[in-house]
C-alpha positions as CSV (number, residue, x, y, z in Angstrom):
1,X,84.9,114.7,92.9
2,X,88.2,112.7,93.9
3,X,89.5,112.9,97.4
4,X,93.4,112.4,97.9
5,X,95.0,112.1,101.4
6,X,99.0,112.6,101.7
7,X,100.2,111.1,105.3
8,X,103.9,110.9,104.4
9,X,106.9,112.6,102.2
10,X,107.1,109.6,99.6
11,X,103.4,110.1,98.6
12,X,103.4,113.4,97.3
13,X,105.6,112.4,94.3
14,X,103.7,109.3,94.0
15,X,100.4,110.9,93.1
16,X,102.0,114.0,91.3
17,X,101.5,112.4,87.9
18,X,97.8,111.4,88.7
19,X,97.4,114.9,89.8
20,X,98.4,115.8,86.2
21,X,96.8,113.0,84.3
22,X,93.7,114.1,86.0
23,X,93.9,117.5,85.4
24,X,94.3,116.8,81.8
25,X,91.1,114.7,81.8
26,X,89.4,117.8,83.6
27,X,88.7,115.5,86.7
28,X,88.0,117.2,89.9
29,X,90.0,116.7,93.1
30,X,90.5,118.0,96.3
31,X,94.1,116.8,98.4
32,X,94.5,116.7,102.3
33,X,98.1,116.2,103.5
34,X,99.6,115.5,107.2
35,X,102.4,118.0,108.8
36,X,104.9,114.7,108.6
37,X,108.1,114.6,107.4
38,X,108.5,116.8,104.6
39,X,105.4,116.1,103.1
40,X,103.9,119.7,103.1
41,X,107.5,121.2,102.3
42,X,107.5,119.1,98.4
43,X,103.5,119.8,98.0
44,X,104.7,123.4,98.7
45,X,108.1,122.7,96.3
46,X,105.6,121.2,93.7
47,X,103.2,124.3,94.0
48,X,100.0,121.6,94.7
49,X,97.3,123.3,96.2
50,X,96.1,121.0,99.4
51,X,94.8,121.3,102.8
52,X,96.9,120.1,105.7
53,X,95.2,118.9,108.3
54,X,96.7,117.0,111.2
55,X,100.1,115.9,112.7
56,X,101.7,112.3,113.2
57,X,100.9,109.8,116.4
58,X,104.1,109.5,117.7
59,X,106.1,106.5,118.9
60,X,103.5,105.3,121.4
61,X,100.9,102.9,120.2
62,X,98.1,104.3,122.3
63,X,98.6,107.4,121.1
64,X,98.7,106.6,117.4
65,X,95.2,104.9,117.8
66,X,94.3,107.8,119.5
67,X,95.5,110.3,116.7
68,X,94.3,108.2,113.9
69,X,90.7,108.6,115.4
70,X,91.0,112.2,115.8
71,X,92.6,113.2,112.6
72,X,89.9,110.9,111.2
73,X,87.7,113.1,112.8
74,X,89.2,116.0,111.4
75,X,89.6,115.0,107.7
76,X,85.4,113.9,108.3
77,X,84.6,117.7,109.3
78,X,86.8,118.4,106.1
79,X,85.5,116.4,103.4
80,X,81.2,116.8,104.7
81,X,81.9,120.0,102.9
82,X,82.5,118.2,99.1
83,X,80.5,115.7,97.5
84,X,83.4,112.9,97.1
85,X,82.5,110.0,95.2
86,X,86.2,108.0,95.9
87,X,88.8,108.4,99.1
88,X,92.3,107.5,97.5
89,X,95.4,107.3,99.9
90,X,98.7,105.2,100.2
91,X,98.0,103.3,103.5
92,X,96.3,106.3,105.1
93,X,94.5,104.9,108.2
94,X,93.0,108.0,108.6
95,X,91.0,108.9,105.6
96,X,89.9,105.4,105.7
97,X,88.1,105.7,108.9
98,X,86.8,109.2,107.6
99,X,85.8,107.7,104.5
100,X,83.7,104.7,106.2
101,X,81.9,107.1,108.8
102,X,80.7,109.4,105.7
103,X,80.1,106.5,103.2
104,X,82.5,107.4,100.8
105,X,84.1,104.6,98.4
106,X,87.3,104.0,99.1
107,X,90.9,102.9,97.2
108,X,93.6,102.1,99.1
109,X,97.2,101.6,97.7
110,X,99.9,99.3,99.8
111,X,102.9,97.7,98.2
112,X,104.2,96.2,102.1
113,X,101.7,93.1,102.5
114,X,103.1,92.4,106.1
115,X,102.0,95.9,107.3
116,X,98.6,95.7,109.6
117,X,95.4,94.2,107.3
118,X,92.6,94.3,109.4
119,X,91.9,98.4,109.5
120,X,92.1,98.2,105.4
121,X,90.6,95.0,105.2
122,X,87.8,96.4,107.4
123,X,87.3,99.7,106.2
124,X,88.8,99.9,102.8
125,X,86.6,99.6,99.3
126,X,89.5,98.3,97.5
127,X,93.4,97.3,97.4
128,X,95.4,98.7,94.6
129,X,98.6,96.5,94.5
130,X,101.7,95.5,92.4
131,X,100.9,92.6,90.5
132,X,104.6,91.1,91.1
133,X,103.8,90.5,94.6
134,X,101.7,86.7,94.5
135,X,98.3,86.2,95.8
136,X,99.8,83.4,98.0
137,X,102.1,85.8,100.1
138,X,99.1,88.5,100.0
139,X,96.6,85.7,101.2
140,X,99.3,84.2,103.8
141,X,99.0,88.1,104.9
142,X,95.6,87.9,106.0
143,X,94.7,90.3,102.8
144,X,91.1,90.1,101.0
145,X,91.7,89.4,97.5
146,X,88.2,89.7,96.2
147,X,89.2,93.7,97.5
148,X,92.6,93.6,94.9
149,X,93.0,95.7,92.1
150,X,95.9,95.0,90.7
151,X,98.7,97.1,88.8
152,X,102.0,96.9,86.4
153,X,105.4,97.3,87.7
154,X,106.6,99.3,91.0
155,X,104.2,102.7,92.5
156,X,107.9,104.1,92.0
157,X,107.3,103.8,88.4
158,X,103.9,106.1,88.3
159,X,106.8,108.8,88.5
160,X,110.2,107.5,87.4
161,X,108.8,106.5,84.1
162,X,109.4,110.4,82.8
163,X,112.5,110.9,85.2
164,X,115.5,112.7,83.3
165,X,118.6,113.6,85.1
166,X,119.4,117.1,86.0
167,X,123.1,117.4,85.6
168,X,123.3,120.5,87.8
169,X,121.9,118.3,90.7
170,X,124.9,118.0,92.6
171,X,125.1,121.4,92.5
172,X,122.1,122.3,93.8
173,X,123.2,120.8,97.2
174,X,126.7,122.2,97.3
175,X,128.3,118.9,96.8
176,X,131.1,118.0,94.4
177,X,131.1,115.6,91.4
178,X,134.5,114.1,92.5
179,X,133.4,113.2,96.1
180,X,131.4,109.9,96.9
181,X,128.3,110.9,98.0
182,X,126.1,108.7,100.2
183,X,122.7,109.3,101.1
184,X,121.5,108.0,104.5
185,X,117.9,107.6,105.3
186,X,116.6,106.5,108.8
187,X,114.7,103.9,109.6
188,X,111.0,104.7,110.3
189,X,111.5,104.9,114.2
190,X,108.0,105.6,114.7
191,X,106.7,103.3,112.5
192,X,104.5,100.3,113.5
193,X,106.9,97.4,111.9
194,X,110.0,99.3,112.9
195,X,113.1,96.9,115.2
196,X,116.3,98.8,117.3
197,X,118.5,96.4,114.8
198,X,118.1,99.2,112.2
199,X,118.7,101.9,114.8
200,X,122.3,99.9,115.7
201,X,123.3,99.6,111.8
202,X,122.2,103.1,110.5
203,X,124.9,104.2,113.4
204,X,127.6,101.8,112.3
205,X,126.5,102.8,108.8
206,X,127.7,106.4,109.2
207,X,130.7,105.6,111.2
208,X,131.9,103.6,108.1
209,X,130.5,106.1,105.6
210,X,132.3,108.9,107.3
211,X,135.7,107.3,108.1
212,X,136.2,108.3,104.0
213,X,137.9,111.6,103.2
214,X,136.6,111.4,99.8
215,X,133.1,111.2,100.8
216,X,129.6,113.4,101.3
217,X,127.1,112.2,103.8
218,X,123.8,113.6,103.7
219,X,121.3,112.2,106.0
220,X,117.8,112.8,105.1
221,X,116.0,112.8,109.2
222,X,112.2,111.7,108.4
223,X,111.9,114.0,111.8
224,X,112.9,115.8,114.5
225,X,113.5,113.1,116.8
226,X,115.2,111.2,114.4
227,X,117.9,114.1,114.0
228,X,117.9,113.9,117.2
229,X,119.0,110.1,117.8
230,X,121.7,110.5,115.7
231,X,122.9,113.3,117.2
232,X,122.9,111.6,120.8
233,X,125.1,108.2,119.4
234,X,127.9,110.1,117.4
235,X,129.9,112.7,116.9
236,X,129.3,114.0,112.7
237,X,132.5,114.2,110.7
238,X,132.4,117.7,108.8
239,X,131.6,115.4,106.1
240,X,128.2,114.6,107.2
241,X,125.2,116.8,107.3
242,X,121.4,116.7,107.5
243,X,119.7,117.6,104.2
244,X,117.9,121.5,105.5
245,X,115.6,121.7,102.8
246,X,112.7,119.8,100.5
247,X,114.5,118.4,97.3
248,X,113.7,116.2,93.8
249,X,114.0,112.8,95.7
250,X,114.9,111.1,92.4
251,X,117.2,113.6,91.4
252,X,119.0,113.1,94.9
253,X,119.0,109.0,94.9
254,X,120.7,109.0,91.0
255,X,123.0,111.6,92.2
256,X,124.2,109.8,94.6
257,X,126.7,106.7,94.3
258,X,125.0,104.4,97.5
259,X,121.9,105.1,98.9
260,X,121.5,103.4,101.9
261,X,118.1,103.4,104.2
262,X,115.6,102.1,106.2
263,X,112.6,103.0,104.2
264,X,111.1,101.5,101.0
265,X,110.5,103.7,98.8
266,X,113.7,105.5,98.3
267,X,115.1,101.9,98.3
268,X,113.2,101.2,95.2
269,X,113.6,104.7,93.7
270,X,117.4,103.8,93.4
271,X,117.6,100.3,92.9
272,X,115.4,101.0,89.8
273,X,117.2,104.2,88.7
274,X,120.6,101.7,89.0
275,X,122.2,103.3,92.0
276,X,123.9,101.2,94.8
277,X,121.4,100.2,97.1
278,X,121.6,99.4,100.6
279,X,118.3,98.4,102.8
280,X,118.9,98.4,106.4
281,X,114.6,97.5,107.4
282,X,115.8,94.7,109.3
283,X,111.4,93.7,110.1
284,X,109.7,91.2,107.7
285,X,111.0,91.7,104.2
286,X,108.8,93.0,101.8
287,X,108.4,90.9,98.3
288,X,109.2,93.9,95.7
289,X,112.6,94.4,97.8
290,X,113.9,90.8,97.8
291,X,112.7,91.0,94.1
292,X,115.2,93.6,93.8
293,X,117.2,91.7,95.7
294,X,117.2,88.8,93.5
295,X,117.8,91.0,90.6
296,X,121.0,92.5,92.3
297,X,119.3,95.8,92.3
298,X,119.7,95.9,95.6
299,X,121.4,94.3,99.0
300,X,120.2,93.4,102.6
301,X,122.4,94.8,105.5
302,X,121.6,92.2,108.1
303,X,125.3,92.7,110.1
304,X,127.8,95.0,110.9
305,X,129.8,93.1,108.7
306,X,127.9,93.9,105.3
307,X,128.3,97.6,106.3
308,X,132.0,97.5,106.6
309,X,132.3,95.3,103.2
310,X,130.4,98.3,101.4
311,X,133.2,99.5,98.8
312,X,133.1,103.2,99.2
313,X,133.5,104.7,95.6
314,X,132.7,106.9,92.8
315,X,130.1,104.8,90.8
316,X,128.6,104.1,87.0
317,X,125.1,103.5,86.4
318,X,123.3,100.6,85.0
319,X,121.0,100.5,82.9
320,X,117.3,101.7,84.0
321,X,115.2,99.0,85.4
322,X,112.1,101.5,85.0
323,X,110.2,99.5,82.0
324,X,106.2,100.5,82.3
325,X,106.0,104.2,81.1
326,X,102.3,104.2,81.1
327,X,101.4,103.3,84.6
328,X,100.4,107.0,85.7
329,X,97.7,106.8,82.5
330,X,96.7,103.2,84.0
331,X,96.3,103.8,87.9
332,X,94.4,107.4,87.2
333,X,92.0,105.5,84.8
334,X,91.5,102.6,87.5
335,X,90.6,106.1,89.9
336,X,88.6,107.8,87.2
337,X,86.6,104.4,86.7
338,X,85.9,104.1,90.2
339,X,84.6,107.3,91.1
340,X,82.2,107.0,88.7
């Protein structure tokens, strides 16, 4: 049996195509998943049956050693109960640590090399990871390569490769087809490689954003205190609002005509569906982004200045840069081979 452990929003549609793939192959599984963002609210919009056990760490780094260990703890008590053969996660800290103390092989997925190595170095059975990012920067990383697996194309791509656009979309979330609509996303505030610079530019971001009668800004708050930061440094135009409820993430990112945001993966989601793409993570830049980057998929806000030279308008899309259509088949056969 397969254990899967969900610690953030951007992982439940990540794995929802393994879920499938292994369902069709009549694998068993069992899924865990963290009150974090709205990662139980889209397992819930997905109907996938999980567990939730434990809550984010917090800002404080004491305390997010501290809740690692005990949600460790709790996801141990969980999983005694199952004979799992593999622990499978994106980054989660947690089920690695659980995974160790009950000797369960483990996979680990990352696609940021500059986040901390030496808990999945440590405690990790292997690395599954993009094979456009180079050993050298994954070596200059401090990462163990003779622990890499390696994969095709984007994790976005595990999902995107079957996306098709629901025309009602817009719709769905009250929000006109002749106004530009820009999708905000915060910078991970309580994230361990997060910098004030992106606090200072998602503010000037929705100054700018909102100045534009013609426009929709939905902000889509990671958490509480997130809303609550941007409530404290500006006053909301009635053109601005906080997205209330779990949605289709790709479904929101194409719909929209610039996404702009501090995370990665909703970065890459639109740069490869072909929407405009603004990155405001202002820490160490991650390979697949300046990839994108270089492709003009996407741009780096490193000023007030870029934000203010954003053209704010209705846009066309590009053509797809989504090209490896089999990559949920290959990364749930590289799962179903290792729980063996």
């Amino acid at each position: 049996m397969i254990w899967f452990d969900l610690d953030n929003s951007p992982h439940v549609p990540l794995f929802r195509p393994v879920f499938e793939y292994l369902r069709s192959k009549n694998a068993d599984f069992k899924i865990t998943a963290r009150d974090f963002a709205q990662t139980l609210d889209l397992l819930k919009l997905w109907n996938i049956p999980h567990t939730a056990i434990g809550t984010h760490g917090g800002k404080n780094k004491i305390k997010k050693v501290l809740n690692t260990y005990n949600r460790s703890s709790q996801l141990k008590k969980f999983a005694k109960d199952f004979h799992f053969s593999l622990a499978v996660s994106h980054g989660s800290r947690s089920q690695l640590v659980a995974a160790s103390r009950l000797k369960i092989k483990s996979l680990l997925m990352m696609d940021y090399e500059y986040t901390e190595t030496k808990i999945f170095n440590y405690f990790s059975g292997n690395l599954l990871i993009p094979k456009l990012i180079p050993d050298e920067r994954l070596a200059s990383c401090g990462i163990n390569l003779k622990k890499v697996i390696r994969y095709d194309g984007f994790k976005e791509e595990l999902y995107l490769s079957s996306f098709a656009p629901d025309a009602d979309f817009r719709k769905s979330i009250n929000v006109s087809k002749d106004l530009v609509l820009v999708v905000i996303r915060p910078p991970g505030m309580t994230g361990n490689y997060h910098e004030a610079k992106s606090e200072e530019l998602l503010i000037k971001a929705i100054e700018h954003f909102s100045a534009s009668s013609n426009t929709t800004c939905l902000i889509i708050a990671r958490a509480e205190p997130d809303r609550n930061y941007i409530l404290s440094k500006c006053k909301l135009s009635e053109n601005v609002k906080f997205l209330e409820k779990a949605v289709d993430g790709s479904q929101l990112v194409y719909a929209a005509d610039i996404v702009l945001s501090g995370g990665g993966t909703m970065n890459r989601e639109s740069a490869l569906l072909g929407t405009k793409t603004f990155s405001i993570f202002t820490g160490r830049k991650p390979y697949l982004d300046e990839y994108l980057a270089e492709k003009g998929r996407m741009k780096f806000i490193e000023s007030e200045k870029d934000i203010e030279d954003i053209v704010i308008q209705r846009s066309d899309k590009p053509p797809s840069f989504v090209t490896h259509k089999n990559l949920a088949a290959e990364i749930s056969e590289i799962i179903i081979n290792l729980a063996k």
